[in-house]
C-alpha positions as CSV (number, residue, x, y, z in Angstrom):
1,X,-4.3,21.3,3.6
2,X,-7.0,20.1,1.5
3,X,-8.2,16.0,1.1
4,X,-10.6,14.7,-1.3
5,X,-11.6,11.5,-1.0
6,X,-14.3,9.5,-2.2
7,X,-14.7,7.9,1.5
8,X,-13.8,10.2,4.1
9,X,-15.1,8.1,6.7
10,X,-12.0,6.1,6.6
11,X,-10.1,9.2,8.4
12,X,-10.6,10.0,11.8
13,X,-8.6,12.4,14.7
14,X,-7.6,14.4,11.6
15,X,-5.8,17.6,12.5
16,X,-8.0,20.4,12.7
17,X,-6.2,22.4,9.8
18,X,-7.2,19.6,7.2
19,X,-10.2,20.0,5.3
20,X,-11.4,16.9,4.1
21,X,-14.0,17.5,0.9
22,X,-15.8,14.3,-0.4
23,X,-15.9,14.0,-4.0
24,X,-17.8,11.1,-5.9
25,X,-15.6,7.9,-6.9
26,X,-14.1,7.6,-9.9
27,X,-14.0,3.9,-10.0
28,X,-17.7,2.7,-9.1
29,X,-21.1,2.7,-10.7
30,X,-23.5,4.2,-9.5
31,X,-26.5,3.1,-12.1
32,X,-26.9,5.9,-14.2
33,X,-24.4,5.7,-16.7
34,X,-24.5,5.5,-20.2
35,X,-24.4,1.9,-21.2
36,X,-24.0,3.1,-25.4
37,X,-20.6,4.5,-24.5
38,X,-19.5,1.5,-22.3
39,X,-17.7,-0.3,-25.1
40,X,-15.1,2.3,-26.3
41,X,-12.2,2.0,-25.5
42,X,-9.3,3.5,-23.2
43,X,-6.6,5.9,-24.8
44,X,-3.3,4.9,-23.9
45,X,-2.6,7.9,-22.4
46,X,-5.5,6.9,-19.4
47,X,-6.2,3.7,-17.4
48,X,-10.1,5.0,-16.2
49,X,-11.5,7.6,-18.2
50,X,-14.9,5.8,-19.2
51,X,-17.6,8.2,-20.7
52,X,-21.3,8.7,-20.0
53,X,-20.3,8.7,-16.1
54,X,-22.2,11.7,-14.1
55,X,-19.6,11.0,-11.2
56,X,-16.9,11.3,-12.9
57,X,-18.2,14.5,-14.5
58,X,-18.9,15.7,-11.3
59,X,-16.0,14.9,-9.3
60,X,-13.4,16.3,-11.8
61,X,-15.6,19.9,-11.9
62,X,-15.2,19.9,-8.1
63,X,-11.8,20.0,-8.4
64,X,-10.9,21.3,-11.0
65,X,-13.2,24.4,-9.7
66,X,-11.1,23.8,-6.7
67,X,-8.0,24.9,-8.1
68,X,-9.4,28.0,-9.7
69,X,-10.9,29.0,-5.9
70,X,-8.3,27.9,-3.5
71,X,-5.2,28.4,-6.0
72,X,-2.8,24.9,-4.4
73,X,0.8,25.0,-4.2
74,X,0.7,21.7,-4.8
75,X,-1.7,18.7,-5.5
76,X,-0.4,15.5,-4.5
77,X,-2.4,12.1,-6.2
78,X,-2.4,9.0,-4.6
79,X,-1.6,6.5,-7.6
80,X,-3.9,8.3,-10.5
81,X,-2.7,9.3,-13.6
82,X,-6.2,10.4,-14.8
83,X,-5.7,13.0,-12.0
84,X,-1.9,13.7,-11.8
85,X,-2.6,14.8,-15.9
86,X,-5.5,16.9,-14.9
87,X,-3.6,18.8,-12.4
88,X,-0.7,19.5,-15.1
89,X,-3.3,20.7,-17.7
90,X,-5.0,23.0,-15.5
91,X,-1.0,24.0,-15.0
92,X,-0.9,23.0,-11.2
93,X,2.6,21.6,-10.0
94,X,1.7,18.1,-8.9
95,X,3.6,15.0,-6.9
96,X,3.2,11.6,-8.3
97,X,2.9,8.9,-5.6
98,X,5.2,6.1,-7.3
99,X,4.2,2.5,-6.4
100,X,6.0,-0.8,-7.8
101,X,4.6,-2.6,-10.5
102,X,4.9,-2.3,-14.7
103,X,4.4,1.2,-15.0
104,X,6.0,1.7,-18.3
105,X,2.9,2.6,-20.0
106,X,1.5,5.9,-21.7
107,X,-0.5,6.7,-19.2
108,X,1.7,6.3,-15.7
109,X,4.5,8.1,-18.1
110,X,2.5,10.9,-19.0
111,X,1.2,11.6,-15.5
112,X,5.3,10.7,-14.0
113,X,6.9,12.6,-16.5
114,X,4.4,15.8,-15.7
115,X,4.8,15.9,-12.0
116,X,7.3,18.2,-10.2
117,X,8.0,15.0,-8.4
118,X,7.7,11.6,-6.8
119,X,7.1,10.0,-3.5
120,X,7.7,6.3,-3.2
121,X,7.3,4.6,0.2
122,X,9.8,2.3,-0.1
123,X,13.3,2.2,0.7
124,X,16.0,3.1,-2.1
125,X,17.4,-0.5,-1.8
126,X,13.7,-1.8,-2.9
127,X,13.5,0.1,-5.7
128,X,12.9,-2.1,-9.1
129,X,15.9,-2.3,-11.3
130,X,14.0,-1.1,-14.5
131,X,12.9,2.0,-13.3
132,X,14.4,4.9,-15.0
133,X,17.2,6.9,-14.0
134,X,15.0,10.0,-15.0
135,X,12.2,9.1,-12.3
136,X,14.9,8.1,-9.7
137,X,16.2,11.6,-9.8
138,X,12.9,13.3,-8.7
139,X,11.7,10.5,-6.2
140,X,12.1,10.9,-2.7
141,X,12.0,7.5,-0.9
142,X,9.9,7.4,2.4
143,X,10.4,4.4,4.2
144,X,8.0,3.8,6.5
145,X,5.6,6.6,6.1
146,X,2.2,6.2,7.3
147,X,2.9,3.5,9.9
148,X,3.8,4.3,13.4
149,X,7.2,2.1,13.7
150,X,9.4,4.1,15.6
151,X,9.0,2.4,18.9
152,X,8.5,-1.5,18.0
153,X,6.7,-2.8,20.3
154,X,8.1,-5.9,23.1
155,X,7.0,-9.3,21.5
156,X,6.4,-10.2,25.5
157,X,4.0,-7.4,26.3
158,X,2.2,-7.5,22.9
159,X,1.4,-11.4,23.8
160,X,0.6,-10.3,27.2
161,X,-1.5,-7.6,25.7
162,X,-3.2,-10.6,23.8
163,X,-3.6,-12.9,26.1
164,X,-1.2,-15.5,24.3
165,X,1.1,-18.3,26.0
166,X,4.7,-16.7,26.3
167,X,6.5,-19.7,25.4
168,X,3.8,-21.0,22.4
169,X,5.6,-20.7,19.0
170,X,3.0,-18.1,16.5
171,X,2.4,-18.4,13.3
172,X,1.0,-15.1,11.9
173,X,-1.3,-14.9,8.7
174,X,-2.2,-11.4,7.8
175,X,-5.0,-11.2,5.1
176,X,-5.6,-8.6,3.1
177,X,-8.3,-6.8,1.9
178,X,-7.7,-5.9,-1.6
179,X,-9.3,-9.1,-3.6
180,X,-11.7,-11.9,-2.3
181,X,-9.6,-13.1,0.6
182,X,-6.7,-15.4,1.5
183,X,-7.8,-18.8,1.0
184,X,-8.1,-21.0,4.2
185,X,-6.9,-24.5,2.1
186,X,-3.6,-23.5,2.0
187,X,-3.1,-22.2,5.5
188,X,-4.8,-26.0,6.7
189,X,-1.9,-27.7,5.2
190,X,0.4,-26.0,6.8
191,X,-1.1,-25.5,10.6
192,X,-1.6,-29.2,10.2
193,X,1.9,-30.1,9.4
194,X,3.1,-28.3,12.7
195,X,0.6,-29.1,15.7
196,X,2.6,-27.8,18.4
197,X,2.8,-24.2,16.8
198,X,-0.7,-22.3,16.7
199,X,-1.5,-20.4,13.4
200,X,-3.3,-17.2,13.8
201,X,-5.3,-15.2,11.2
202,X,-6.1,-11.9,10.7
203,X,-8.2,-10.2,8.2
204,X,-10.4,-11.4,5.6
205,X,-10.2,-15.6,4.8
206,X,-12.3,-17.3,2.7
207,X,-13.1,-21.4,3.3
208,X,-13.3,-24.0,0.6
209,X,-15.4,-26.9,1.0
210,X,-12.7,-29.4,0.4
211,X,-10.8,-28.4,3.1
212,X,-9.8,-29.8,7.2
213,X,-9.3,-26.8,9.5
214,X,-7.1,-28.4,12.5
215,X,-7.4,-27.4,15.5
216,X,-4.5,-25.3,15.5
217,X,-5.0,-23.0,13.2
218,X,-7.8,-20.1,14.1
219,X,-9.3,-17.4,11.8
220,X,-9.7,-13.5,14.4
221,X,-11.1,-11.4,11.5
222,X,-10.5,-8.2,11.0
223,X,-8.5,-6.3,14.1
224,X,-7.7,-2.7,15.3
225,X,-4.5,-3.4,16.2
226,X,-2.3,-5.9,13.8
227,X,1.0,-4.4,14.9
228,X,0.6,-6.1,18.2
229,X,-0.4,-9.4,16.3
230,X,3.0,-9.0,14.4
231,X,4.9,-7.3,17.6
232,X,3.9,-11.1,19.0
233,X,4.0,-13.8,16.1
234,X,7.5,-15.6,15.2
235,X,6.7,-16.3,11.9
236,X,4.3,-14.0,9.3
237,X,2.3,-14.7,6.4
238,X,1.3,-12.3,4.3
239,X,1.1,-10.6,0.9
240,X,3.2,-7.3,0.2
241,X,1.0,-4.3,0.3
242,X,2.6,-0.9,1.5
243,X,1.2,-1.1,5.0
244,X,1.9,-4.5,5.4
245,X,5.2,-4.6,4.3
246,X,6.2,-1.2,6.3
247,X,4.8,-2.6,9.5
248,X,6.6,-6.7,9.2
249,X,10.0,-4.8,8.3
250,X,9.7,-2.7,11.1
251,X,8.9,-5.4,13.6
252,X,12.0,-8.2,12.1
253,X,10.2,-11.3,11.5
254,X,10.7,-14.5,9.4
255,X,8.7,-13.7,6.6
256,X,7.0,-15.4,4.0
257,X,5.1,-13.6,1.4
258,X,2.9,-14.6,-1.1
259,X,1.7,-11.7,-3.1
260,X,-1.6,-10.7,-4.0
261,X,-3.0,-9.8,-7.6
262,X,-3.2,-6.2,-8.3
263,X,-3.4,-4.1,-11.3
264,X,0.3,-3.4,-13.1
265,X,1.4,-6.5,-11.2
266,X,2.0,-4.4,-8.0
267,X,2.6,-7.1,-5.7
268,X,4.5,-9.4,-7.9
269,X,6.7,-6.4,-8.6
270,X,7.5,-5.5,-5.0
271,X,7.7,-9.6,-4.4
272,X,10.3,-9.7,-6.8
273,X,12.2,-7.2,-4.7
274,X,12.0,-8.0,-1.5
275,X,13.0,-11.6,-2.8
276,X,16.4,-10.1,-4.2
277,X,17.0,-8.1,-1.2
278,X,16.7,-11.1,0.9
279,X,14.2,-9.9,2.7
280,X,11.5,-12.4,2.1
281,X,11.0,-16.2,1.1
282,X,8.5,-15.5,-2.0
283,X,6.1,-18.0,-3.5
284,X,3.9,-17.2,-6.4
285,X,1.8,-19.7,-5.4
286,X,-0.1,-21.0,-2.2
287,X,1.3,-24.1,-0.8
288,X,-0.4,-27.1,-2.2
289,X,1.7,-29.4,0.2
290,X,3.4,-29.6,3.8
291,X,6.6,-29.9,2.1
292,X,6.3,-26.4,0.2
293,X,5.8,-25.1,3.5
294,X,8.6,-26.5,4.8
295,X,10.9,-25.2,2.0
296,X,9.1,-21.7,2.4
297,X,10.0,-21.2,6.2
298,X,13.5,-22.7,5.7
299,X,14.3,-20.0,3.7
300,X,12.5,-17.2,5.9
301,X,14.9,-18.9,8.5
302,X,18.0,-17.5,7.0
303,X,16.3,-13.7,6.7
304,X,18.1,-11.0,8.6
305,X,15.5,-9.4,10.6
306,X,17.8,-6.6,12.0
307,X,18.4,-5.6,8.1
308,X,14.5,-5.7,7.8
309,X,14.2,-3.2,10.7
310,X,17.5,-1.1,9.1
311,X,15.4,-0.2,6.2
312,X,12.5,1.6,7.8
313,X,13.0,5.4,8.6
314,X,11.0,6.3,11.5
315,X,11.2,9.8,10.5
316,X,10.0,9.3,7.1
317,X,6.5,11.3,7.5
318,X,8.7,14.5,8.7
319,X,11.1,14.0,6.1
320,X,8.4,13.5,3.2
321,X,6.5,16.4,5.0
322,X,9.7,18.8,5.0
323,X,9.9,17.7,1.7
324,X,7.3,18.9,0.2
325,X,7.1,21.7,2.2
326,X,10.5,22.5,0.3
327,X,8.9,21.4,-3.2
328,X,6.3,24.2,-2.8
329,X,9.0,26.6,-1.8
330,X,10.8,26.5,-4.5
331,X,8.2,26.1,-7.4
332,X,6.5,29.4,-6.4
333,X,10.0,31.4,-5.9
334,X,9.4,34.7,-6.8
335,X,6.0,34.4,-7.6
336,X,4.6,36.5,-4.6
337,X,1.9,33.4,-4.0
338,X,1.4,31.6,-1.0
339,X,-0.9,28.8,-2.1
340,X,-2.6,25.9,-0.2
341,X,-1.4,22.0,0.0
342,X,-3.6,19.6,-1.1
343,X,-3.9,16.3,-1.0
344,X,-5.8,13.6,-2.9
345,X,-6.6,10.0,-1.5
């Protein structure tokens, strides 16, 4: 197996038959583009496909050259159409990741309706109801892949673990890292309006000037370990990315999300659908008052937290893995080649 990745220090205790290959990122400036060509615009067909951009230049030669030399079974892109489209005009079979959002357009159609197939991690259940039957029928659903949920952990020896009271009531904020941070205000109002419970937050929160912390309600930064944070809350916060969501369902908690902004609507998408599944109480919006709160957490009271844990597959990586494995098998059939796996993050 073969990654490329424009960060490949994020990986570690990678399995020694994965080759990891760095390739400049498609997304960031590095200074020494061509600012003449900055103003034209996007075909439909592509959502980042500026030109003048040495790194981009450079990272689709490396692997495109890539298939030529190592000739992949399969190439699987995380989220790119730019790539997925490559792969099929250099005529390599290629697996669509398939994420939530509006993804209607030229360009995730083009690179969805040219892949051999798709992987969603998600549950069937929490699939969108627009998506097309034609896209259903080559998705394979992998609940839970990516996080380790098959043994959740005690909520008693997580708070042991973290050296919180056993009989103090937790309320968990998880904040993400995808945008400028969850803003503090919000959380104030509601730590303030429940002074026995302590509020906990993890990840990145950004303060406003205007605002009162009390002294309930206490800001831990980016962790190692947020499963045992959520192993041990009663209540979450949070937004609804992939991870996130995969670990809270797995645990069974009274959940409140408010989702984050992210291209295609991502978030408010797979809001929308945890809302109709009753899995979540949803606001599009950050409480402004106490009384929002309140409203928010009476309806995370009514959630069923063993149908939250029923919809994560702890065998989801081997399924997606046998999957695949199976993908490749049949595509090169009688073909009397054996080719690589690869990957891209």
């Amino acid at each position: 197996m073969t990654l490329f990745c424009a960060k490949p220090e994020i990986f570690s205790d990678l399995d020694k038959r994965i080759e990891v290959i760095a390739v400049p990122s498609l997304f960031e400036p590095r200074g020494n583009e061509a600012p003449a060509m900055a103003s034209f615009a996007m075909p439909a067909t592509v959502h980042c496909a500026p030109l003048g951009w040495p790194t981009i230049t450079s990272a689709v030669s490396r692997i495109a050259g890539w298939f030529e030399k190592a000739k992949p079974a399969l190439f699987v892109t995380d989220v790119s159409a730019e790539l997925g489209q490559l792969a099929r005009l250099c005529s390599i079979p290629h697996v669509a990741v398939l994420q939530h959002g509006q993804r209607s357009d030229p360009g995730h159609m083009a690179s969805y309706d040219s892949a051999v197939g798709l992987l969603a991690p998600f549950a069937p259940s929490l699939e969108q109801s627009d998506r097309p039957a034609k896209l259903r029928q080559k998705t394979h659903y992998a609940s839970g892949v990516g996080v380790e949920c098959d043994q959740p952990i005690d909520k008693s020896k997580a708070r042991e673990k973290l050296g919180l009271d056993p009989e103090q009531e937790v309320v968990l904020v998880i904040a993400g890292g995808g945008g400028e941070g969850t803003p503090s205000a919000p959380l104030t109002l509601g730590a303030r309006a429940e002074p026995d419970v302590r509020w906990v937050t993890i990840g990145k929160v950004r303060s406003e000037w205007h605002e009162t912390p009390p002294g309930n309600l206490e800001h831990k930064g980016w962790v190692d370990n947020p499963h045992e944070w959520i192993a041990a809350a009663d209540r979450v916060v949070s937004s609804c990315g992939n991870t996130t969501v995969h670990m809270i369902l797995a645990a069974g908690k009274p959940w409140v999300v408010i989702p984050e902004w992210r291209y295609f609507d991502e978030q408010f998408c797979k809001a929308e659908v945890l809302d109709r599944e009753g899995l979540a109480a949803v606001s599009r919006l950050w409480p402004s008052h106490a009384q929002a709160w309140e409203k928010l957490w009476t309806a995370a009271s009514l959630i069923d937290v063993e149908r939250q844990r029923s919809l994560i597959d702890p065998d989801a990586p081997q399924k997606a893995a046998e999957w695949l494995e199976q993908l490749c098998q049949r595509l090169w059939a009688g073909s009397g080649e054996k080719p690589a796996l690869e990957i891209v993050a």
